[in-house]
Residue frames as a rotation matrix with the C-alpha (Angstrom) as fourth column:
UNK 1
0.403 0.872 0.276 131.13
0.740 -0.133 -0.660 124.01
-0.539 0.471 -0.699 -2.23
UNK 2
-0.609 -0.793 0.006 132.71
0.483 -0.365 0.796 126.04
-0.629 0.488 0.605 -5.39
UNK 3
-0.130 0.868 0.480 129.42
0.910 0.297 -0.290 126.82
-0.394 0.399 -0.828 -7.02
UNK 4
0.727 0.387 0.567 130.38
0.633 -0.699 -0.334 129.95
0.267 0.601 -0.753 -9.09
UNK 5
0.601 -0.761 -0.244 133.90
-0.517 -0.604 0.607 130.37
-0.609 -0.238 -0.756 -7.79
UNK 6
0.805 -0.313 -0.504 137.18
-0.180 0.681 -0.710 129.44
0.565 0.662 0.492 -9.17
UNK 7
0.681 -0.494 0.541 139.74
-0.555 0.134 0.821 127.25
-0.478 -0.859 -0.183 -8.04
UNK 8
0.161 -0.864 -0.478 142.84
-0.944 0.007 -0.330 126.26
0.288 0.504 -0.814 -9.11
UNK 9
0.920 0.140 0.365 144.04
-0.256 0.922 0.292 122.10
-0.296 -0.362 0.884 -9.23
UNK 10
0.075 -0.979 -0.189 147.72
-0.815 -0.170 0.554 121.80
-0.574 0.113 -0.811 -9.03
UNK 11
0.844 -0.192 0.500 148.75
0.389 0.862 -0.325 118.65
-0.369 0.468 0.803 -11.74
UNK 12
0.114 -0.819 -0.563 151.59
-0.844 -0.378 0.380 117.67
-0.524 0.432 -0.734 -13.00
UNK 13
0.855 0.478 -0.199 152.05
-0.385 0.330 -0.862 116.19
-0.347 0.814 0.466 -16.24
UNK 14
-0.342 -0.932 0.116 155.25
-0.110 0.162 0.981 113.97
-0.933 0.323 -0.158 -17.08
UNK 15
0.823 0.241 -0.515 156.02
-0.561 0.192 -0.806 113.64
-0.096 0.951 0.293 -21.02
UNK 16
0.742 -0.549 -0.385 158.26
-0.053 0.525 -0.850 111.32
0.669 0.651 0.360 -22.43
UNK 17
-0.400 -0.419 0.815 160.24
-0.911 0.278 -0.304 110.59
-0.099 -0.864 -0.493 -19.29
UNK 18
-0.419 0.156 -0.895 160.83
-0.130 0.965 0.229 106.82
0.899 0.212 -0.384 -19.08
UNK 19
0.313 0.950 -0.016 158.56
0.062 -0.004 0.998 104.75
0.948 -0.313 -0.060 -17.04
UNK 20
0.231 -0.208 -0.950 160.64
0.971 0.114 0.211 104.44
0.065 -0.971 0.228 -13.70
UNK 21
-0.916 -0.268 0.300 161.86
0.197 -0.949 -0.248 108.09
0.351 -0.168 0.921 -13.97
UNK 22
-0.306 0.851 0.427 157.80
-0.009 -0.452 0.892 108.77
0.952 0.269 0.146 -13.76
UNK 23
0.579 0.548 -0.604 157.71
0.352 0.499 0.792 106.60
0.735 -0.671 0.096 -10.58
UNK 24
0.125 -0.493 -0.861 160.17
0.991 0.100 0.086 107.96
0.044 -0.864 0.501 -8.83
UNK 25
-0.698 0.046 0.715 159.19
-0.052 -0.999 0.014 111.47
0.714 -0.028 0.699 -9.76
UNK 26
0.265 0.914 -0.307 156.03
-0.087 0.340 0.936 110.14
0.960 -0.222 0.170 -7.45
UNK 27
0.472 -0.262 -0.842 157.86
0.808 0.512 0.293 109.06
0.354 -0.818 0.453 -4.73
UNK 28
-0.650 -0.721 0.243 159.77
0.609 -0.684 -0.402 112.44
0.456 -0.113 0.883 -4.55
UNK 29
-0.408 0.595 0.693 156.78
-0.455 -0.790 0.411 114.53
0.792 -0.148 0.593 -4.57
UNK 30
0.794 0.546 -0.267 155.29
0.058 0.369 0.928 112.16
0.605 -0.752 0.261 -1.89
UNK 31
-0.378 -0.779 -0.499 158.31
0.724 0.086 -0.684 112.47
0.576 -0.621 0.532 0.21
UNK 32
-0.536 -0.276 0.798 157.89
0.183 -0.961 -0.209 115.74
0.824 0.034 0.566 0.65
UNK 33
-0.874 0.434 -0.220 155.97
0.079 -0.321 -0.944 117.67
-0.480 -0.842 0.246 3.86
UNK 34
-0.415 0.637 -0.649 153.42
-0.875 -0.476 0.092 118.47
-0.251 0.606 0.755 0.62
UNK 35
-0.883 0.093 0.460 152.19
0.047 0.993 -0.111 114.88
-0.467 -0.077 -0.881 0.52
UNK 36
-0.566 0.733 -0.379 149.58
-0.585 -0.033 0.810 113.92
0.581 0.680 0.448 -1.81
UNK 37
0.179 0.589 0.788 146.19
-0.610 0.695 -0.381 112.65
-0.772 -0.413 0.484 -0.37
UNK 38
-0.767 -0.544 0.339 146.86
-0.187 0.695 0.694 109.17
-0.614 0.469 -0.635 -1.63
UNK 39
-0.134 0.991 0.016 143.46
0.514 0.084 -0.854 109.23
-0.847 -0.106 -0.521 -3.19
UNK 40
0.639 -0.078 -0.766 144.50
-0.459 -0.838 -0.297 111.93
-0.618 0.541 -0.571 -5.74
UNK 41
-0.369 -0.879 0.303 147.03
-0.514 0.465 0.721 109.21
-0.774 0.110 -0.623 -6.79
UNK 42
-0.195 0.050 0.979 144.93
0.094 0.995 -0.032 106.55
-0.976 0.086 -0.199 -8.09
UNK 43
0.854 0.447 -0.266 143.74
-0.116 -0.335 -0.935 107.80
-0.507 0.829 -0.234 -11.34
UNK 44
0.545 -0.643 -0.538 147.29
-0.835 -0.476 -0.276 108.31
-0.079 0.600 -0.796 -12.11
UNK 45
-0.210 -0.583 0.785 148.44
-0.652 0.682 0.333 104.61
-0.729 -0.442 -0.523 -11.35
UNK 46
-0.137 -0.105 0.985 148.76
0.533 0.830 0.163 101.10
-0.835 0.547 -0.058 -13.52
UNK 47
0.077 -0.149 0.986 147.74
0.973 0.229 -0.041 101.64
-0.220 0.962 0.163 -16.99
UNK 48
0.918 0.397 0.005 147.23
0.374 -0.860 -0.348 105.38
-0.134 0.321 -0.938 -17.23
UNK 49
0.862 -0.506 -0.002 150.07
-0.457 -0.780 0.427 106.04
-0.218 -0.368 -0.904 -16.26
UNK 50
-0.019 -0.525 0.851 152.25
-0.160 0.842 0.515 103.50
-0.987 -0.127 -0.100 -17.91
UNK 51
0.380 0.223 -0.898 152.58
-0.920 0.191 -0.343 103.36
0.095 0.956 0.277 -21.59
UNK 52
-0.589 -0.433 -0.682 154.47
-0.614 0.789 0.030 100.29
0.525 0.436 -0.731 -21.67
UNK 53
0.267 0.917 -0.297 151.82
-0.629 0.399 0.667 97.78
0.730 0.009 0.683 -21.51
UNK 54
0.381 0.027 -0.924 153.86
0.210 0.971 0.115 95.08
0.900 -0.238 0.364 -19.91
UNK 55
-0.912 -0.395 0.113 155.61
0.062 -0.406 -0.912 97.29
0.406 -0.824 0.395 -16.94
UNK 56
-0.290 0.819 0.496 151.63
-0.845 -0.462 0.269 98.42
0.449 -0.341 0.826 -16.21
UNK 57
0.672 0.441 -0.595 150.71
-0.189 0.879 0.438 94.71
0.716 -0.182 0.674 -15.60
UNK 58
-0.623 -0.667 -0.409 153.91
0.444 0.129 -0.887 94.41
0.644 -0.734 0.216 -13.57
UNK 59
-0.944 0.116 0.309 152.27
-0.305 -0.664 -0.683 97.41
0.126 -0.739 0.662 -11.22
UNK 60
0.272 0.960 0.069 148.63
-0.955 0.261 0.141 96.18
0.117 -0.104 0.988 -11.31
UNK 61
0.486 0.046 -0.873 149.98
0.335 0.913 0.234 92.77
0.807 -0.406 0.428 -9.74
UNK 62
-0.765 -0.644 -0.011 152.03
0.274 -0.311 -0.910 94.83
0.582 -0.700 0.414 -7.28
UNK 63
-0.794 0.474 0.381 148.96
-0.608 -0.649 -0.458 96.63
0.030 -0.595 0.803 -6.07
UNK 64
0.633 0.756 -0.167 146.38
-0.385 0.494 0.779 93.43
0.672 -0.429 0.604 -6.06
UNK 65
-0.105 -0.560 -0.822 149.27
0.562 0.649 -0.514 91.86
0.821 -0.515 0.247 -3.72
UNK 66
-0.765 -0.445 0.466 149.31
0.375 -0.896 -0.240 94.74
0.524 -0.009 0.852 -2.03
UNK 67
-0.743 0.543 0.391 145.96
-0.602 -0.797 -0.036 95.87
0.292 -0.262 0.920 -1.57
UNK 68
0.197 0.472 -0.859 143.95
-0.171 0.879 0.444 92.41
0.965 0.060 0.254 -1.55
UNK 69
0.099 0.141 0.985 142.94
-0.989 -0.099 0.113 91.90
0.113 -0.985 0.129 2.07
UNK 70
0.878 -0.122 0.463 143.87
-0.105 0.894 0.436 88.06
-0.467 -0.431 0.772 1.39
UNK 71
0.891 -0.452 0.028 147.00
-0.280 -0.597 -0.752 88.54
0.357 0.662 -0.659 0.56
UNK 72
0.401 -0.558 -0.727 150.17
0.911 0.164 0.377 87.44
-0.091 -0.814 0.574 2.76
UNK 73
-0.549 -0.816 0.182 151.60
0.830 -0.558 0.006 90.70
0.097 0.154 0.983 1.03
UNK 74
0.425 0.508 0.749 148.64
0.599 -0.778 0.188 92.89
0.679 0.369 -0.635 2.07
UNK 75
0.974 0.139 0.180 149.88
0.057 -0.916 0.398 96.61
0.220 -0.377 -0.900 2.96
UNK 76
0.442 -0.894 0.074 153.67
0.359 0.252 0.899 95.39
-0.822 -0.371 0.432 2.82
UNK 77
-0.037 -0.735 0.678 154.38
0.996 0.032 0.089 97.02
-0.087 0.678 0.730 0.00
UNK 78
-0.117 0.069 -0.991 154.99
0.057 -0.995 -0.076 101.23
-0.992 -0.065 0.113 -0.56
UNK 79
0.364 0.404 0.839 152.49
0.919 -0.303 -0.253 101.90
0.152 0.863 -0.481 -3.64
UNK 80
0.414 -0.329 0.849 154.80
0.208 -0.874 -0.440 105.35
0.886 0.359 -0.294 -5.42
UNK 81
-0.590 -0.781 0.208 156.70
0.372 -0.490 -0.788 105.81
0.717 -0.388 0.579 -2.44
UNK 82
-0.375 0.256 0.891 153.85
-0.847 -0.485 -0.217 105.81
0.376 -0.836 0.399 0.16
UNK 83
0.393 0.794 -0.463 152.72
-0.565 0.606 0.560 103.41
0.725 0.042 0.687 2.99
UNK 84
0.733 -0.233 0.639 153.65
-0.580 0.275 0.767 101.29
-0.354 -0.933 0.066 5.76
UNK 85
1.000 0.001 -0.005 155.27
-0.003 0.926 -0.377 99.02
0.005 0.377 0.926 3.63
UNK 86
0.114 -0.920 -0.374 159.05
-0.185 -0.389 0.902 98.18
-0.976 -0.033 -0.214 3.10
UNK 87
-0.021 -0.119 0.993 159.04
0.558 0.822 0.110 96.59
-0.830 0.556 0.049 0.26
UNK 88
-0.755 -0.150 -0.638 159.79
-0.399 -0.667 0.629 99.13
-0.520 0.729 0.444 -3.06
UNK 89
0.494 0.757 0.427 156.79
0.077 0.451 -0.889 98.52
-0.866 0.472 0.164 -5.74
UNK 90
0.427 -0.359 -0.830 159.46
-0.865 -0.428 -0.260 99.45
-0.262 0.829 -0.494 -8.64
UNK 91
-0.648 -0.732 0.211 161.83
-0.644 0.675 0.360 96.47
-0.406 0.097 -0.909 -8.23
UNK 92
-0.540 0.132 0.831 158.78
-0.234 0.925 -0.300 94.12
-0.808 -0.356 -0.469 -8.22
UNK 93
0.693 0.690 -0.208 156.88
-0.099 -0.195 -0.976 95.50
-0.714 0.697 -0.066 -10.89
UNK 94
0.008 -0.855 -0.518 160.51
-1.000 -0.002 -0.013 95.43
0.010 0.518 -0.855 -13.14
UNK 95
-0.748 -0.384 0.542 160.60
-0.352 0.921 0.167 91.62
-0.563 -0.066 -0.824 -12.03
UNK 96
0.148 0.836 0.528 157.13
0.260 0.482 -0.837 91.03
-0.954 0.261 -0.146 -13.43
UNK 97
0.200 0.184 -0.962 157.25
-0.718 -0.641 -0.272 93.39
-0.667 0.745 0.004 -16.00
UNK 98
-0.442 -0.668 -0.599 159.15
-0.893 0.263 0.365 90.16
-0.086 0.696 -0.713 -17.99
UNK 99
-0.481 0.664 0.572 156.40
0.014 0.658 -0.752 87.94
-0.877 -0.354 -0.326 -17.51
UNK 100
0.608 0.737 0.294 154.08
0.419 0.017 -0.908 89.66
-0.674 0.675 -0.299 -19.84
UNK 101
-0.201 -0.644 -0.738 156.75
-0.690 -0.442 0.573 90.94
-0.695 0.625 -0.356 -22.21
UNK 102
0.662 0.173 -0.730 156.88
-0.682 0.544 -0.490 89.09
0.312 0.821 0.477 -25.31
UNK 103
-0.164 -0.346 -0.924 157.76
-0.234 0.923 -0.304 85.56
0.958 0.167 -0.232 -25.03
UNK 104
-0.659 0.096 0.746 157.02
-0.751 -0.027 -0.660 86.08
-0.043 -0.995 0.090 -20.99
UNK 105
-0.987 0.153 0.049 154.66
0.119 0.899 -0.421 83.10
-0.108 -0.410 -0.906 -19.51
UNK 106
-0.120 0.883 -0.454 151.48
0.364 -0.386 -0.848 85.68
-0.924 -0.267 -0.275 -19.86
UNK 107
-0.536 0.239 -0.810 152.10
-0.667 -0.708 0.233 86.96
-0.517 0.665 0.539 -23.12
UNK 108
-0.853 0.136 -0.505 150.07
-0.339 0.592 0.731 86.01
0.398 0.795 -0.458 -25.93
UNK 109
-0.461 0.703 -0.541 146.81
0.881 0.289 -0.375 85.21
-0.108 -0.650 -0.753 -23.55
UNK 110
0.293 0.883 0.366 143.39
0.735 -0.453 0.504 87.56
0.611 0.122 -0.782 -23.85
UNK 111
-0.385 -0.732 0.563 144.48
0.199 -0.661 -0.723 90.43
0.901 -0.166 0.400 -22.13
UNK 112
0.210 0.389 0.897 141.40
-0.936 -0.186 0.299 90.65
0.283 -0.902 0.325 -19.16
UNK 113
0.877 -0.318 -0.359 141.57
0.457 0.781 0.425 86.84
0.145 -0.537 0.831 -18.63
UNK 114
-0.135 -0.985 -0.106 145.69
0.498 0.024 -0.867 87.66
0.857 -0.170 0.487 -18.48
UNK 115
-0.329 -0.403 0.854 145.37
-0.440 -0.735 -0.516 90.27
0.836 -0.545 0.065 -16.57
UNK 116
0.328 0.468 0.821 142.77
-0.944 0.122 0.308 88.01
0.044 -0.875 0.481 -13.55
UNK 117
0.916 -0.004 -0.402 144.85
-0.050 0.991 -0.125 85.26
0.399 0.134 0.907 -14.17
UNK 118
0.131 -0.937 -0.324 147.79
0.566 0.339 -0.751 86.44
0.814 -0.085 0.575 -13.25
UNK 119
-0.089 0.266 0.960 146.24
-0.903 -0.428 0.034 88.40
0.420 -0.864 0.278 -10.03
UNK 120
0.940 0.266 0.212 144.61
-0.341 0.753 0.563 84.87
-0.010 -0.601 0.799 -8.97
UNK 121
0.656 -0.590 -0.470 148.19
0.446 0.806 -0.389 83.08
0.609 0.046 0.792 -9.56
UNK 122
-0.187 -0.777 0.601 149.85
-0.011 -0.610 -0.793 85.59
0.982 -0.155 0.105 -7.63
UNK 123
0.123 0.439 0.890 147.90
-0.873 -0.379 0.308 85.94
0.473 -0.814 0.337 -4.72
UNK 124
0.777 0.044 -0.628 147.81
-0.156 0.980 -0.125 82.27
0.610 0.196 0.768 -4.85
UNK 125
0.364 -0.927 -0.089 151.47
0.238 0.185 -0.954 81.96
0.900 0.326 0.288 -4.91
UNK 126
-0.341 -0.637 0.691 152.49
-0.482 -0.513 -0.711 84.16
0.807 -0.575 -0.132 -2.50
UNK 127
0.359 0.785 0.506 149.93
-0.850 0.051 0.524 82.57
0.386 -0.618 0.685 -0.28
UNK 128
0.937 -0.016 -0.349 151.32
0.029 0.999 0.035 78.90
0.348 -0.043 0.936 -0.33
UNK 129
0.053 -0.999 -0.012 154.92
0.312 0.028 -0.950 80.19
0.949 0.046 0.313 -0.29
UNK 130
-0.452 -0.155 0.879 153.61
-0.748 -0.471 -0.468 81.59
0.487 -0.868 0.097 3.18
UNK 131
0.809 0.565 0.161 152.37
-0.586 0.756 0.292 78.18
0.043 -0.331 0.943 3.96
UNK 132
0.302 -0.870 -0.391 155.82
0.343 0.481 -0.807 76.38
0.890 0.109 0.443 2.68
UNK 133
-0.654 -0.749 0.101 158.32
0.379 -0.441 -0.813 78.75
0.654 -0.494 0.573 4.81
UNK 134
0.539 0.787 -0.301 155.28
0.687 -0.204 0.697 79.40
0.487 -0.583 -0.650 7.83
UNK 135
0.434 -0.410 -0.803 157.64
0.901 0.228 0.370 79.31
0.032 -0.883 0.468 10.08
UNK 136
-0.745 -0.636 -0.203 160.23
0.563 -0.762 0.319 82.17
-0.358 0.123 0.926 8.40
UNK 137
-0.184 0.613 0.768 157.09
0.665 -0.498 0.557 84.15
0.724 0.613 -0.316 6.62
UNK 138
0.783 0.583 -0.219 155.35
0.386 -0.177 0.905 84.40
0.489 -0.793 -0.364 10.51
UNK 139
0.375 -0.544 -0.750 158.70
0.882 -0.039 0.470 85.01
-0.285 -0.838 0.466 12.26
UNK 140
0.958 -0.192 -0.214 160.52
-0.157 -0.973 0.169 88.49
-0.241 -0.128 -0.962 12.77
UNK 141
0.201 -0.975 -0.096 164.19
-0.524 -0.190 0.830 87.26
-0.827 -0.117 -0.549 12.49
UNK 142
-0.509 -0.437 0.741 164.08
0.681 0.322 0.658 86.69
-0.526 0.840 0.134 8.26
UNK 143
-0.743 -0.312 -0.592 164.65
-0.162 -0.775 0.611 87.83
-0.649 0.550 0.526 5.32
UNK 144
-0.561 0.400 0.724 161.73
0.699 0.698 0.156 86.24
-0.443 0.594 -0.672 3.51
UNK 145
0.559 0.631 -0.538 159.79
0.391 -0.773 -0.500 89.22
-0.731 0.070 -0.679 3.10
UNK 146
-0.067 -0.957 -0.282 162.56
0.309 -0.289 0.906 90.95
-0.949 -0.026 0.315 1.62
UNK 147
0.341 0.285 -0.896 162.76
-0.895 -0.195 -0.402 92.90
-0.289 0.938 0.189 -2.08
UNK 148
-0.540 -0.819 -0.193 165.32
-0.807 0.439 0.394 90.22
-0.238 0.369 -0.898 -2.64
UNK 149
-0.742 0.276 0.611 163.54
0.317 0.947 -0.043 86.86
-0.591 0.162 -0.790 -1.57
UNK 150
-0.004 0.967 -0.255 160.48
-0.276 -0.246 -0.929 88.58
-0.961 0.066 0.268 -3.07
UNK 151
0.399 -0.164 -0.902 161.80
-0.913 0.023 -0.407 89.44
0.087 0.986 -0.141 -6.92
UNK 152
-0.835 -0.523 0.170 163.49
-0.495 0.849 0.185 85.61
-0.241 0.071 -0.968 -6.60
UNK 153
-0.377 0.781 0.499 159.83
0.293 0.611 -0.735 83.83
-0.879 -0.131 -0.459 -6.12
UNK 154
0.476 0.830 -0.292 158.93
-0.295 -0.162 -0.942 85.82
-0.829 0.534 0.168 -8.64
UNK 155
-0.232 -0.782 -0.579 161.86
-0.972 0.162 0.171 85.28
-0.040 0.602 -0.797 -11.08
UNK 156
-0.605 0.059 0.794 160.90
-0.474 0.775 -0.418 81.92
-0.640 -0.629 -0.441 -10.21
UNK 157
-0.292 0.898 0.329 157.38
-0.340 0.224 -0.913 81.81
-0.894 -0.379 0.240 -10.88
UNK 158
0.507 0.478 -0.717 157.41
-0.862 0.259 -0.436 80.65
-0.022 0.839 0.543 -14.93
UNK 159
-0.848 -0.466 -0.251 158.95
-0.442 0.885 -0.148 77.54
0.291 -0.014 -0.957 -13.79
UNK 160
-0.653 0.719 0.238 156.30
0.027 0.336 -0.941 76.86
-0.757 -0.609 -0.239 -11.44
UNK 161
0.106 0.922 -0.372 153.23
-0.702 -0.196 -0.685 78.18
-0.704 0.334 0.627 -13.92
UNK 162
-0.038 -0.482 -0.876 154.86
-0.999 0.030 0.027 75.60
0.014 0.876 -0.482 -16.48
UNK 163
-0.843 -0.278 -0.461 154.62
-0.452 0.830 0.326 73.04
0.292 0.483 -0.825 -14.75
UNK 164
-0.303 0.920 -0.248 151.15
-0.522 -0.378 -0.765 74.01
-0.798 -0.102 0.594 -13.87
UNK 165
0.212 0.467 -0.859 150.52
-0.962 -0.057 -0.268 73.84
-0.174 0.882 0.437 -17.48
UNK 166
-0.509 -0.444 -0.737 151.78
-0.753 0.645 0.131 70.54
0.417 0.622 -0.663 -17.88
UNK 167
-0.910 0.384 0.156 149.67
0.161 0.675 -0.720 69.08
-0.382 -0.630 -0.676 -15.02
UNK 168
-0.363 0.744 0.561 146.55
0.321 -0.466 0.825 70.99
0.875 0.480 -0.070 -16.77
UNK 169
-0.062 0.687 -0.724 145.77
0.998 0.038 -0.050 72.67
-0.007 -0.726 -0.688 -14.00
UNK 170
0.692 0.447 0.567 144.44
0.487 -0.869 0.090 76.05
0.532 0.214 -0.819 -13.65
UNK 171
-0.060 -0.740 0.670 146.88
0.343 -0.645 -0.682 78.61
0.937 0.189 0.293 -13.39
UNK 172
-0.012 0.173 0.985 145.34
-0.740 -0.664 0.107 79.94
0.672 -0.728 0.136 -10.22
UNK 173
0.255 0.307 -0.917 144.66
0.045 0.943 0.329 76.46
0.966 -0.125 0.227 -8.62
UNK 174
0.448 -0.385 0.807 145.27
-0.803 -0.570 0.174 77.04
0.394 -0.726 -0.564 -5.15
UNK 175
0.871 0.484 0.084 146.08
-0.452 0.857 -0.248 73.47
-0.192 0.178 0.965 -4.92
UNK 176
0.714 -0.586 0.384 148.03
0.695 0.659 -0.288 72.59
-0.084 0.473 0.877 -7.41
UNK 177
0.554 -0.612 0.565 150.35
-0.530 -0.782 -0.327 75.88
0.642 -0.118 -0.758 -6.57
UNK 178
0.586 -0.312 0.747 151.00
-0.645 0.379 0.664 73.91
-0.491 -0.871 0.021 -3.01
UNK 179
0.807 -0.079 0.585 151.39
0.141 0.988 -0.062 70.63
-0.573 0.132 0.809 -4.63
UNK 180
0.814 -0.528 0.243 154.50
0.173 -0.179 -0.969 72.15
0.555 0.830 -0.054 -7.36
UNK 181
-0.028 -0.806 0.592 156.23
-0.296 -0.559 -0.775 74.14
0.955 -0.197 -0.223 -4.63
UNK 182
0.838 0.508 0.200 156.18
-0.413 0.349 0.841 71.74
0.357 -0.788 0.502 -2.06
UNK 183
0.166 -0.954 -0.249 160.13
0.853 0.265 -0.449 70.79
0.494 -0.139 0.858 -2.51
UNK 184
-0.032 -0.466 0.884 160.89
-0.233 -0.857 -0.460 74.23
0.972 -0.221 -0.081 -1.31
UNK 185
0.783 -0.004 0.623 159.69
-0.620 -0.095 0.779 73.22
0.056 -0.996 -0.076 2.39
UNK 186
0.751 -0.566 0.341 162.34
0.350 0.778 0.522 69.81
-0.560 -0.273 0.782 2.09
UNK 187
0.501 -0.848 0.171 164.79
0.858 0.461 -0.228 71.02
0.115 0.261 0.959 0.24
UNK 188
-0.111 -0.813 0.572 164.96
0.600 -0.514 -0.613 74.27
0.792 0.275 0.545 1.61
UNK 189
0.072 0.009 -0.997 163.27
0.897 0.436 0.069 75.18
0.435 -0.900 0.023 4.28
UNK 190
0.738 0.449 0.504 162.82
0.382 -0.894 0.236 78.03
0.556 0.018 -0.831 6.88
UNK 191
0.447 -0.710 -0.544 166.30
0.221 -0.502 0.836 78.59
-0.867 -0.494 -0.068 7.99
UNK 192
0.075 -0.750 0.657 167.48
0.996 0.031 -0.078 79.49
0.038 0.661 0.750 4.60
UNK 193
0.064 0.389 0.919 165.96
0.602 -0.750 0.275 82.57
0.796 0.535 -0.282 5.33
UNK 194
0.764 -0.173 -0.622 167.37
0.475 -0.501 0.724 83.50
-0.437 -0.848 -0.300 9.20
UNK 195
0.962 -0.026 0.272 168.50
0.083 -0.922 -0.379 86.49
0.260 0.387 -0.885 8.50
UNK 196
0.564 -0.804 0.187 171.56
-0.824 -0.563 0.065 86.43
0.053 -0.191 -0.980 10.56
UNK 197
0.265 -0.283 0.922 172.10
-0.258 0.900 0.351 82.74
-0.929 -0.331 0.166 9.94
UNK 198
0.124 -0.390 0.912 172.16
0.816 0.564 0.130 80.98
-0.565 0.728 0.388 6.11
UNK 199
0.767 0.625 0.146 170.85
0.622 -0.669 -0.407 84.19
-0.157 0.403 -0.901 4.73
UNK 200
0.961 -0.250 -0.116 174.07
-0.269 -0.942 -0.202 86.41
-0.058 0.226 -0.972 5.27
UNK 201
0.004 -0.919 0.395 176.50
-0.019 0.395 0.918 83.71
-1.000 -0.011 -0.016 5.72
UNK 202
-0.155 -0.480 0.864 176.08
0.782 0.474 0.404 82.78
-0.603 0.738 0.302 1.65
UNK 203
-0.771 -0.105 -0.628 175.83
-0.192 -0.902 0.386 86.65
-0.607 0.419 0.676 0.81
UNK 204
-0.174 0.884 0.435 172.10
0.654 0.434 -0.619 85.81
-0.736 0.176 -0.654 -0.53
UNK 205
-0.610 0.405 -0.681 170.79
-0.543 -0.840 -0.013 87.58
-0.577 0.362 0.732 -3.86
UNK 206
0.329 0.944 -0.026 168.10
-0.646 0.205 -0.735 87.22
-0.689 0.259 0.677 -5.89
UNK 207
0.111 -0.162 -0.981 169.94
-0.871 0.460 -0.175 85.36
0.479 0.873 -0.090 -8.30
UNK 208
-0.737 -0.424 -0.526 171.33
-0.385 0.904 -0.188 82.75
0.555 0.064 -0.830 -6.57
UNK 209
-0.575 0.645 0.503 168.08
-0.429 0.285 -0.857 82.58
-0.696 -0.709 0.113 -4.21
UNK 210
0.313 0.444 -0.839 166.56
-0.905 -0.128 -0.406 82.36
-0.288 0.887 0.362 -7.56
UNK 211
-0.112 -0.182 -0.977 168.59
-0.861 0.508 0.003 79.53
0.496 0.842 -0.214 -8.78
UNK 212
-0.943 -0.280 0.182 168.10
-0.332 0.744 -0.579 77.27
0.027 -0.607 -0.795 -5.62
UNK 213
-0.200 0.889 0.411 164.59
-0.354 0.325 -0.877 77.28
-0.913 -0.321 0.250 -5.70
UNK 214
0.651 0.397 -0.647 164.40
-0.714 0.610 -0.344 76.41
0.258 0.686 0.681 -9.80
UNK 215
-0.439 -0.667 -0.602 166.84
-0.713 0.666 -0.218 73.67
0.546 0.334 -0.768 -8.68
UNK 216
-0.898 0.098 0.428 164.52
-0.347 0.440 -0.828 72.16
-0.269 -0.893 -0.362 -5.98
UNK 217
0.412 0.910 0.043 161.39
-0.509 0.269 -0.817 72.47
-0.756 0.315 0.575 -7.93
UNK 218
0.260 -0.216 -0.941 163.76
-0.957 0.073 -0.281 70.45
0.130 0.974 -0.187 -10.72
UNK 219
-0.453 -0.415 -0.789 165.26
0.182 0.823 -0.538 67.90
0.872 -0.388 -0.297 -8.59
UNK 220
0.160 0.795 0.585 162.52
-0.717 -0.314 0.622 67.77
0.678 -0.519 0.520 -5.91
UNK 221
0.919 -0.107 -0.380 164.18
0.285 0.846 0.450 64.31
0.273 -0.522 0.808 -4.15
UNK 222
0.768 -0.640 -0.005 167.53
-0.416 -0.505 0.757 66.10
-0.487 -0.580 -0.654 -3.80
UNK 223
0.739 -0.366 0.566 169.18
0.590 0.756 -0.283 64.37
-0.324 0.543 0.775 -6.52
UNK 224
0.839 -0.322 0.439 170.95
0.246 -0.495 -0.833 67.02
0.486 0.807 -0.336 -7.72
UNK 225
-0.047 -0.745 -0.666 174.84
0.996 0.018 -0.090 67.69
0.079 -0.667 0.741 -6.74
């Protein structure tokens, strides 16, 4: 109750500092013993805090994955450098960010429909891809979780919405998400991802995780050498 006193509200105000510098000024100050109530945070998150339009959409799909209680990715990710999560929200939001960039798979689309269209296709997504790989999603000894396997699916994911579009199906379709990325369970499978098994024998990064899965969802019978 302040009712005729004054009190003082610490803020700090970044200018012209690029957008990851901002975020990881966030994550500093939350390091700290001085921990922001995360609550004090939220105002300052996705668009506000973002000028670049398409990095914000990156973070406002990080944090419906995130925060969305159907999720496979709910509470696995550290929103600014706080949470249970392991998973960084910078990398992933950087992977998206090229989505909605110009020429990205989202640009050019109504911005609110874009913006619940490409929540539902995420959530979606991630969902099935924990249905494909049960086995490694559910288990403790892979890497599927990972920033790596993570920013790959997504790197991925304008193959997949493409050929969405070509089936006409709705973008979100929970469905027809399964029914695209259903080579991934036969032609790759949940030991690609045993952590001390395929995973570190072929020195695994997002690229080349990246290129096996657009080659499976390309050559879905294994045709390819």
């Amino acid at each position: 109750h302040f009712e005729g006193e004054d009190f003082a509200v610490p803020a700090i105000i970044f200018d012209r500092l690029p957008e990851d510098h901002v975020v990881q000024m966030f994550v500093t100050i939350n390091a700290k013993h001085t921990r922001l109530n995360a609550s004090h945070l939220v105002s300052l998150s996705g668009r506000q805090l973002y000028r670049d339009e398409a990095l914000a959409t990156g973070h406002d799909i990080v944090r419906a994955l995130n925060d969305r209680e159907d999720s496979p990715l709910y509470d696995e990710i550290k929103l600014l450098g706080v949470g249970r999560g392991r998973v960084a929200q910078a990398p992933l939001a950087q992977e998206l960010k090229k989505l909605f960039a110009e020429g990205g798979v989202f640009s050019g689309r109504r911005t609110n429909d874009m913006h619940e269209e490409a929540k539902k296709f995420f959530v979606n997504y991630f969902k099935q891809i924990a249905l494909v790989f049960g086995g490694a999603w559910n288990g403790r000894k892979y890497s599927i979780r990972s920033a790596a396997a993570l920013r790959a699916f997504i790197r991925v994911s304008p193959d997949v919405i493409r050929r969405l579009d070509q089936e006409h199906a709705d973008r979100g379709d929970f469905r027809a998400i399964g029914r695209v990325i259903a080579p991934w369970g036969r032609r790759i499978g949940d030991l690609r991802f045993e952590t001390e098994g395929q995973w570190k024998r072929t020195g695994t990064t997002v690229d080349s995780l990246a290129k096996e899965l657009r080659l499976a969802l390309q050559y879905p019978e294994g045709a390819a050498v």
